[in-house]
N, C-alpha and C positions, 0 to 999 in steps of 0.2 A: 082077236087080239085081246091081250090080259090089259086090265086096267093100269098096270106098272107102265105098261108099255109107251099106251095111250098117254099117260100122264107124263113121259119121257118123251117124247116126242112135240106136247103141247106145250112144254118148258123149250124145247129145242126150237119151235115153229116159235115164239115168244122172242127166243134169246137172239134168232136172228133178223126175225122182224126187227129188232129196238137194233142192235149193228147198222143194218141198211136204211132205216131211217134215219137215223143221228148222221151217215153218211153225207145222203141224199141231202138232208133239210139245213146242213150246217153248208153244204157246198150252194144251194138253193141260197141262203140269208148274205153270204159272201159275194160283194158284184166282182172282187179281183180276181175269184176262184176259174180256173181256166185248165182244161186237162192237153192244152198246146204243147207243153216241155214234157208229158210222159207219152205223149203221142210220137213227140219230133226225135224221141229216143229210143226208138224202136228197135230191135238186135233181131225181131223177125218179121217179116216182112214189110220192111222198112217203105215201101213205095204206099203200099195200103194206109198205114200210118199217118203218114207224112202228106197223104189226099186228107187223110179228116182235119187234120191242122192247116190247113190251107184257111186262109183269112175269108173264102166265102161259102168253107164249111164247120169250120167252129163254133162258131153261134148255134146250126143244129144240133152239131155232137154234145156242146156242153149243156145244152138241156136234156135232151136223150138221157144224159148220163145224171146232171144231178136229178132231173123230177123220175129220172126211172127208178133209180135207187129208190125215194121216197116214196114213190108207188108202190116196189115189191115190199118195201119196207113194214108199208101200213098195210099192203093186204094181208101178208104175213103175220101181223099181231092179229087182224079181225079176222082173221081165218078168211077170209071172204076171196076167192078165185083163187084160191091155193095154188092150184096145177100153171096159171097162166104167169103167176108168180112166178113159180119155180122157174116155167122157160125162159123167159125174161132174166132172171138170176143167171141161168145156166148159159146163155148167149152172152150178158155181161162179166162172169168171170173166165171167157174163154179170150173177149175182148181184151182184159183188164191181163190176163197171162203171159198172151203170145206177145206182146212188146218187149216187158223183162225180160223173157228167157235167153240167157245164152248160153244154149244147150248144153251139159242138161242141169245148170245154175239158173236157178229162177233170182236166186239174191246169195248173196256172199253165204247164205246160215241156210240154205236149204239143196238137196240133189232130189231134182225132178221135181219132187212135190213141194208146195210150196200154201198157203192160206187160201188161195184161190182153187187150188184140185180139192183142197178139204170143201169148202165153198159147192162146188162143182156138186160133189156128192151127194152134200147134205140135201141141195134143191134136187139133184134124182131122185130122192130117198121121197124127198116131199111132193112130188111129181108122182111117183110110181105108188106112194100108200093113199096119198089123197086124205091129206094130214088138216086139213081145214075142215074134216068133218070132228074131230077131236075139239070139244071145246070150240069152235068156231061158225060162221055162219054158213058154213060152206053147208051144213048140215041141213040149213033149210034148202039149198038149191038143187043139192042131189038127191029130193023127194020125186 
């Protein structure tokens, strides 16, 4: 891989680090922050949903969600687990999809795709190149 590449990539791995952290850390710093009303509105598979917002599973889910964020967040800037990152990313924007969509409207301004399929890809892309060796410390782990 050309060093353009590399260095497009290391901006990318960067740009969405700092997204998922400012996510994660602002929902982390907030105690009224609660993901129950985008849960309880679910348009697919609203039974599934509507178990995680149950009063004696939201307390898990809304950690899950804010410190996961902040985790893929920050390994994403230190490069550091890149790949484990990604999956994580990739399990929470399928999480974060299937409730909006009502097929095949994810939101009044999108058909099908929507920030979260963009989302989706970008953490494959970083999954499948193993982008934490760019600039990152992943580089000491895959010796």
């Amino acid at each position: 891989m050309n060093k353009s590449a590399k260095v497009s990539l290391f901006l990318l791995r960067l740009s969405m680090g700092w997204l998922f952290f400012y996510a994660g850390i602002t929902k982390v710093l907030n105690p009224e922050w609660t993901a129950e009303g985008y849960l309880k509105s679910a348009k697919i598979l609203p039974q599934l949903f509507n178990w995680f917002a149950l009063p004696e599973n939201i307390g898990w889910v809304n950690f899950v969600n804010e410190w996961g964020l902040t985790l893929i967040g920050a390994l994403l800037i230190l490069g550091l687990f890149v790949r484990w990152a990604s999956l994580g990313g990739i399990v929470l924007m399928v999480l974060y999809y299937l409730p909006i969509l009502d097929f095949p409207y994810p939101n009044t301004h999108s058909y099908i795709v929507d920030e979260h399929i963009i989302y989706f890809f970008v953490f494959f892309l970083f999954y499948t190149l193993g982008v934490g060796r760019f600039w990152g410390l992943d580089k000491f782990f895959n010796k």
